[in-house]
C-alpha positions as CSV (number, residue, x, y, z in Angstrom):
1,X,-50.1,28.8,-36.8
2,X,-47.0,26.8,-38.2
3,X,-47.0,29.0,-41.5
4,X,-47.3,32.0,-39.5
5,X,-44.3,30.9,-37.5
6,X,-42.3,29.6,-40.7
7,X,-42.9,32.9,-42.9
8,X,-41.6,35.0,-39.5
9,X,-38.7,32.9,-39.0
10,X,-37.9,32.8,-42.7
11,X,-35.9,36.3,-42.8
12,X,-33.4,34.8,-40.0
13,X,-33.3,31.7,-42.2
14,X,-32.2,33.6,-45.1
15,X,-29.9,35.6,-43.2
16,X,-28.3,33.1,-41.4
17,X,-28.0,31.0,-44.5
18,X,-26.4,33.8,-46.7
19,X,-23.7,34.7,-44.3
20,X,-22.3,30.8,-43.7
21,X,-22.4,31.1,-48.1
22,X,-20.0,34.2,-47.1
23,X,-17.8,32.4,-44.9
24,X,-17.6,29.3,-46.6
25,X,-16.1,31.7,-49.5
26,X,-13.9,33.5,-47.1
27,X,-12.2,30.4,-45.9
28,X,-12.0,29.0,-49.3
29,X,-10.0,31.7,-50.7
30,X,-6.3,31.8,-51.9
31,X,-5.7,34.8,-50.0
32,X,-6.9,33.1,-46.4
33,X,-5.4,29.8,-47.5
34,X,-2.2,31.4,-48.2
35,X,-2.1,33.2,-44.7
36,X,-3.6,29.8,-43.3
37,X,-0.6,28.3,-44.4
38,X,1.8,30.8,-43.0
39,X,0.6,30.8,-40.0
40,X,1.0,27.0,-39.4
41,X,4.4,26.9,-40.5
42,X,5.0,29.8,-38.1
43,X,3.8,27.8,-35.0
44,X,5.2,24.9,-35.9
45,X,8.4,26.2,-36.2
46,X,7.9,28.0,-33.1
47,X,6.9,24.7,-31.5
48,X,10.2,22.9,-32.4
49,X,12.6,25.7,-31.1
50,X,10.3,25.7,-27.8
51,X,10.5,22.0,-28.0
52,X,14.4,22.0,-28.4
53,X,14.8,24.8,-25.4
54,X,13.2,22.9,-22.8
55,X,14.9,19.4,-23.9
56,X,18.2,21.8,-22.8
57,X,16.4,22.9,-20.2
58,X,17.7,22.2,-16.4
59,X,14.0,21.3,-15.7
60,X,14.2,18.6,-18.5
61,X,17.0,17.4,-17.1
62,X,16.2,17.2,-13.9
63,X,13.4,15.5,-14.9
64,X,14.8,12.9,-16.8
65,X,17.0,12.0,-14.2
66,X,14.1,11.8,-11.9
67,X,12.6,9.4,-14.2
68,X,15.5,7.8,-14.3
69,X,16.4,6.8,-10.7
70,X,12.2,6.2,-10.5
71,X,12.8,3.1,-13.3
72,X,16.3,2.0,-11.4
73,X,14.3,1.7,-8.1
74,X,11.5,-0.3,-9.8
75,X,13.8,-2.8,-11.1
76,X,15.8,-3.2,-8.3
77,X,12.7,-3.7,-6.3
78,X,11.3,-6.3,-8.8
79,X,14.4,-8.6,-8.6
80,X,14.1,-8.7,-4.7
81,X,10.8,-9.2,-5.0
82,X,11.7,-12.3,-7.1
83,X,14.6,-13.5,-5.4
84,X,12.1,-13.2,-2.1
85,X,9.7,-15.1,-4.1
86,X,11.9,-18.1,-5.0
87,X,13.1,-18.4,-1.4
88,X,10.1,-18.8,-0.3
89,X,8.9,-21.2,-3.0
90,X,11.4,-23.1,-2.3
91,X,11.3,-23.3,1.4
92,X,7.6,-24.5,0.8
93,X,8.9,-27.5,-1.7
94,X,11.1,-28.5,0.7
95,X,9.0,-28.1,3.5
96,X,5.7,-29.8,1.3
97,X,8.8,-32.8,0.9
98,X,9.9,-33.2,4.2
99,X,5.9,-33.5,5.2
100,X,5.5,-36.1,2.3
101,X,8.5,-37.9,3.7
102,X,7.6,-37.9,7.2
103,X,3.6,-39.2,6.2
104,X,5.1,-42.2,4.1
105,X,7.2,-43.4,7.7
106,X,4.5,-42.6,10.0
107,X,2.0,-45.0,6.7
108,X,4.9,-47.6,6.5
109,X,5.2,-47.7,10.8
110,X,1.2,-47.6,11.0
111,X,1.4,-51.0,8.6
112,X,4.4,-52.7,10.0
113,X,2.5,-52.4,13.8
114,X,-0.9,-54.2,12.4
115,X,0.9,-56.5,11.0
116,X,2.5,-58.1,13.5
């Protein structure tokens, strides 16, 4: 059954395997390599003056000064958030002292009443 199915698949085989021979030839000739070539170049140059037209576009612009203000009112918000920060850091050392301060008198007037 399996060389029955082999020898009726093997025209396709042959077929299929001739014609990527053909193309592999095709692409591999100066002609197509040449036009290949060409062709890059043509869209890459055609990239850059699309590239350059829209970087003097009003869009662009508008953009980048989107982007802009986006990054001005990120930092702005980052040093308030900060300066908020150290506030309240601070408030809590002075606070966490002021605690301290007030357990040491209430320790030292605990001691001084037992001891008399």
């Amino acid at each position: 059954m399996q060389d029955l199915t082999q020898s009726a698949m093997q025209p396709f085989v042959k077929l299929a395997q001739s014609n990527v021979e053909l193309v592999q030839q095709f692409m591999a000739s100066p002609e197509v390599a040449s036009q290949s070539m060409a062709s890059v170049q043509t869209l890459m140059q055609q990239a850059q003056e699309s590239t350059m037209k829209l970087a003097q576009s009003n869009a662009f612009a508008s953009l980048m000064q989107g982007m802009l203000k986006n990054y001005t009112e990120f930092m702005m918000s980052v040093g308030q958030s900060s300066m908020q920060a150290m506030a309240q850091g601070q408030q809590a050392l002075v606070q966490h002292g002021q605690e301290a301060v007030g357990n040491v008198i209430d320790a030292t007037v605990a001691k001084a009443r037992r001891a008399r």
